[in-house]
Every structure is written in C-alpha cells, then in structure tokens.
C-alpha positions as CSV (number, residue, x, y, z in Angstrom):
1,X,2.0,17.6,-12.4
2,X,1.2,15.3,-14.9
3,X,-1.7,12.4,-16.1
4,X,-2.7,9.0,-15.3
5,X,-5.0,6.5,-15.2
6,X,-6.1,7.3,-11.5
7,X,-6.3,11.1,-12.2
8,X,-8.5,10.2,-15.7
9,X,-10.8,7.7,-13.5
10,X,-11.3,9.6,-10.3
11,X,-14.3,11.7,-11.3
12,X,-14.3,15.1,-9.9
13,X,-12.4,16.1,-7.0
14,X,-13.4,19.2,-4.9
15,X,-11.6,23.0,-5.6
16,X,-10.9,24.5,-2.2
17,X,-10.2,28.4,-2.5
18,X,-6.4,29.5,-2.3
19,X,-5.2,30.4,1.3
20,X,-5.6,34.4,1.0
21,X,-4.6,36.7,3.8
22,X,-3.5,35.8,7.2
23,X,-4.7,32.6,9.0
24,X,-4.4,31.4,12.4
25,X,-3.8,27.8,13.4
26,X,-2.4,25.4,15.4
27,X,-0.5,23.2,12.9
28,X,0.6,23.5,9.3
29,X,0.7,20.9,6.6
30,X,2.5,21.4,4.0
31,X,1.2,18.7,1.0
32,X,-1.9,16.8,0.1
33,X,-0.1,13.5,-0.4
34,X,-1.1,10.4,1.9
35,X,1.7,11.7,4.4
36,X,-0.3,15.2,5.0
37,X,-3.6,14.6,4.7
38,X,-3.5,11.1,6.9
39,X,-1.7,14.1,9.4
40,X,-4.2,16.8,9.2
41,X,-7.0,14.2,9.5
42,X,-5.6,12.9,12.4
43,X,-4.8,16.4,14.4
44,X,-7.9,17.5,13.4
45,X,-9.7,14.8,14.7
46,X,-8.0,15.2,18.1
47,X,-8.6,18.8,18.2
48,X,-6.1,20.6,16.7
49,X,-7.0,24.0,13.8
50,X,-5.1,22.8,10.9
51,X,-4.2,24.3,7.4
52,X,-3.6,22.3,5.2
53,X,-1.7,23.6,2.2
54,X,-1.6,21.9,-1.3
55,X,0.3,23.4,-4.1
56,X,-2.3,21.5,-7.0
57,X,-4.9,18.9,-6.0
58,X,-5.2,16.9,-3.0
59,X,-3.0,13.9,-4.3
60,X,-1.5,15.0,-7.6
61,X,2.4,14.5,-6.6
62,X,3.4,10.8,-6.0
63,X,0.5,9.7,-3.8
64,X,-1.7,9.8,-6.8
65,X,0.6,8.1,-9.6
66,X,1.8,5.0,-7.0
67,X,0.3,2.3,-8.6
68,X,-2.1,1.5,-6.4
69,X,-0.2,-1.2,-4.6
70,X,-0.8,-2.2,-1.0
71,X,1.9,-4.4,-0.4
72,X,2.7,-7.0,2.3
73,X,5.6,-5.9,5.1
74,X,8.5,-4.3,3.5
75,X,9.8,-3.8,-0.3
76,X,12.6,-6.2,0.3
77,X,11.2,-9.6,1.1
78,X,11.0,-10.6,5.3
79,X,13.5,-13.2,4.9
80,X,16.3,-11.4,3.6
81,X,15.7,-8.5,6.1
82,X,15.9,-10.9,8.4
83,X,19.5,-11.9,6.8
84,X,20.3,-8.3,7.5
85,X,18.8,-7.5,10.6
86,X,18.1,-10.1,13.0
87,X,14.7,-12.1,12.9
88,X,13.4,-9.8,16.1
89,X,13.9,-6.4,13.8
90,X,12.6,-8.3,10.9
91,X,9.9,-9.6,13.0
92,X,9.4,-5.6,14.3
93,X,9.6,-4.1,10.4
94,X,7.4,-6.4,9.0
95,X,4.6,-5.4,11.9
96,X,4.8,-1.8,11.3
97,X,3.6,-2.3,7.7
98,X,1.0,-4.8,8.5
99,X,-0.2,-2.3,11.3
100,X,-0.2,0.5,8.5
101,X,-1.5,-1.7,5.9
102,X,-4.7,-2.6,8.3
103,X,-4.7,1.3,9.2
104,X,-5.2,2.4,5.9
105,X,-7.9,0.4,5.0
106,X,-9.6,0.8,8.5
107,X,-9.2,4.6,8.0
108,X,-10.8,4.5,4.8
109,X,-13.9,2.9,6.1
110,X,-14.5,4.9,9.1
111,X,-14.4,7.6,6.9
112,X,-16.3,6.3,3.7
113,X,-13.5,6.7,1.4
114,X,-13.9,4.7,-1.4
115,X,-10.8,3.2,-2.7
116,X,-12.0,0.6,-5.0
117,X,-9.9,-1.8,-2.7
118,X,-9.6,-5.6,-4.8
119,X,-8.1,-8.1,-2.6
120,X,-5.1,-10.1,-3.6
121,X,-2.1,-10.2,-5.2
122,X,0.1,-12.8,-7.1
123,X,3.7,-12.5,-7.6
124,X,4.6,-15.1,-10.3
125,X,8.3,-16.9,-11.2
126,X,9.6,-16.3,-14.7
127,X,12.3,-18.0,-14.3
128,X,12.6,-22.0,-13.1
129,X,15.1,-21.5,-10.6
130,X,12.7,-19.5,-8.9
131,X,10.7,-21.1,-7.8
132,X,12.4,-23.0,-5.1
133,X,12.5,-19.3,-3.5
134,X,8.7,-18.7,-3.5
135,X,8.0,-21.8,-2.2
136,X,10.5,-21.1,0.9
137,X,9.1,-17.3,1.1
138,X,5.2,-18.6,1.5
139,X,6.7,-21.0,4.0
140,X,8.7,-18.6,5.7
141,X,5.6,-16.0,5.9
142,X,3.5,-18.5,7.6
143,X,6.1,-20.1,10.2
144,X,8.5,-17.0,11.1
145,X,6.5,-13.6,10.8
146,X,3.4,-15.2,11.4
147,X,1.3,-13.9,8.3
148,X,-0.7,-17.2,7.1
149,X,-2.3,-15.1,3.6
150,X,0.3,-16.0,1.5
151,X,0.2,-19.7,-0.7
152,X,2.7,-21.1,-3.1
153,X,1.5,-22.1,-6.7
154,X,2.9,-24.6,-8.8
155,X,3.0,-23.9,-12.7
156,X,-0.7,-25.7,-12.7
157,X,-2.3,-23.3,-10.7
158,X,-0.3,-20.3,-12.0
159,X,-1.5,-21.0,-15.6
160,X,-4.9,-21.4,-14.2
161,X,-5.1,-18.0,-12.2
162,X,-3.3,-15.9,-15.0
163,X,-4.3,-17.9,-18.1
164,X,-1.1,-18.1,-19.4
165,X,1.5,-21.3,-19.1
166,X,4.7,-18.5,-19.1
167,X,5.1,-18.7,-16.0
168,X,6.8,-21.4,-13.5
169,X,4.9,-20.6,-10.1
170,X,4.6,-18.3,-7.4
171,X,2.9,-17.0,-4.5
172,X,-0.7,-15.5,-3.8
173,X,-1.3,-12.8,-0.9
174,X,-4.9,-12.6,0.1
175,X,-3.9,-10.5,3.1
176,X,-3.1,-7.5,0.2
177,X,-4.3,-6.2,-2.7
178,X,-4.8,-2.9,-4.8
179,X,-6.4,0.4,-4.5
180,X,-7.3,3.1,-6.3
181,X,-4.7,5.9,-4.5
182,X,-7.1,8.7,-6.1
C-alpha cells in the first residue's frame, strides 16, 4: 500500500498467519485501521470471539500514513461550527473529540502501546490579518467550550518558539499533540 516515514520507523511489526479454513466467531472485523482494531479490542475485552481480518499489515491503509496528528475538537474550528450549528451542538461536537482524544491516549497506556506521544501543537499566522482571528479563537476556547490548553502568541513569542520571524502569531495547544500512528 505504499511507504512512509512511520512504516520505515516502526521497527518490526508481528506476521499473523492468513485465516485458512473455516472459523467460528462471534464478530467479524473487517480492517486493521484504528476503526477495527480499537473495535476488536474492545469486544474482545468484553467477551466477545473476534476475527479480525487485515488485507496487509495491521495499519498499512490510512491509519498508518495520517500524520500523526491528534487534534483538538473538530477539523473546522469551534467557533465557526458554532456559526453553523448552535453553541449547544458545537458545545456537544467539540466533547466527543476531546472524549476520543483523552480515549486514545488512555487506551494506549492501559495497554502499553507506545505511540511516541509529544505534547503540543502551534498553529502559526502567515498572514497579518490573521491574527486578530487567533487571538479571538484562544479566547473563544477558553470562555465558550471550556478548553483552557490553548494561548495566543504574538510575533515575539512566535519567533521565539519556531525560530523564525516569518510568522505574525498564533496559538499553542498543550491539551494536543502528535503521535506516532504506527
């Protein structure tokens, strides 16, 4: 399915033999992406036979090329959702991905699995007029959906963090960060 960085720097992965014959179970999962594995840990753990069936490796399809990124609420920014949908719905979206954001990494420990988890993440203005909107987003975070890990930074303490004066300001998210999806 393809290279990258993650599948050159995970070290060796296990080989499970290919399914051969007839098998009996209670559930099947088709995929070894996030998605199915986080599902045939889970039934597993509560009791349920499961097969789990992988076409390559155990996160070789998107799950293992994603970047890495563990992102705060949704892709689109609170604030505009809340434009869209309401602040309650906002509110209700931005809570499910926290509470997945906080699962993930507590599933990961419980289960020693070592994601090279570094914590933070800036999100920098190239552009002056920007800026303005970074300032209102880290004040929206805190004051509407609650989430006090994000900061604005002026161009001083922009330049300082990334060493480089191209850019205007931003924001910096200690509540997130990066793993290593492989």
């Amino acid at each position: 399915p393809g290279r990258s960085w993650y599948e050159d720097t995970a070290g060796p992965r296990p080989e499970y033999p290919a399914l051969d014959g007839d098998r009996t179970c209670d559930v099947v999962v088709i995929g070894g992406g996030f998605t199915g594995l986080s599902a045939a840990a889970h039934l597993a753990k509560a009791g349920a036979n499961v097969v789990l069936i992988e076409a390559y490796r155990f996160g070789d399809g998107a799950s293992g090329r994603n970047g890495g990124q563990l992102g705060t609420g949704q892709r689109a920014w609170a604030e505009d959702l809340e434009a869209e949908y309401g602040l309650f719905r906002a509110k209700a979206l931005f809570d499910l991905a926290e509470e997945a954001k906080a699962h993930l990494l507590e599933f990961t420990a419980a289960n020693q699995i070592d994601i090279d988890y570094m914590p933070g993440q800036l999100s920098v203005a190239h552009k002056p007029r920007y800026v303005d909107d970074y300032k209102a987003h880290a004040e929206i975070m805190a004051s509407r959906f609650s989430y006090p890990h994000i900061s604005f930074m002026d161009a001083r303490e922009t330049a300082e963090r990334l060493g480089s004066t191209a850019y205007f300001g931003g924001t910096r998210d200690t509540g997130t960060g990066h793993i290593h999806p492989m």
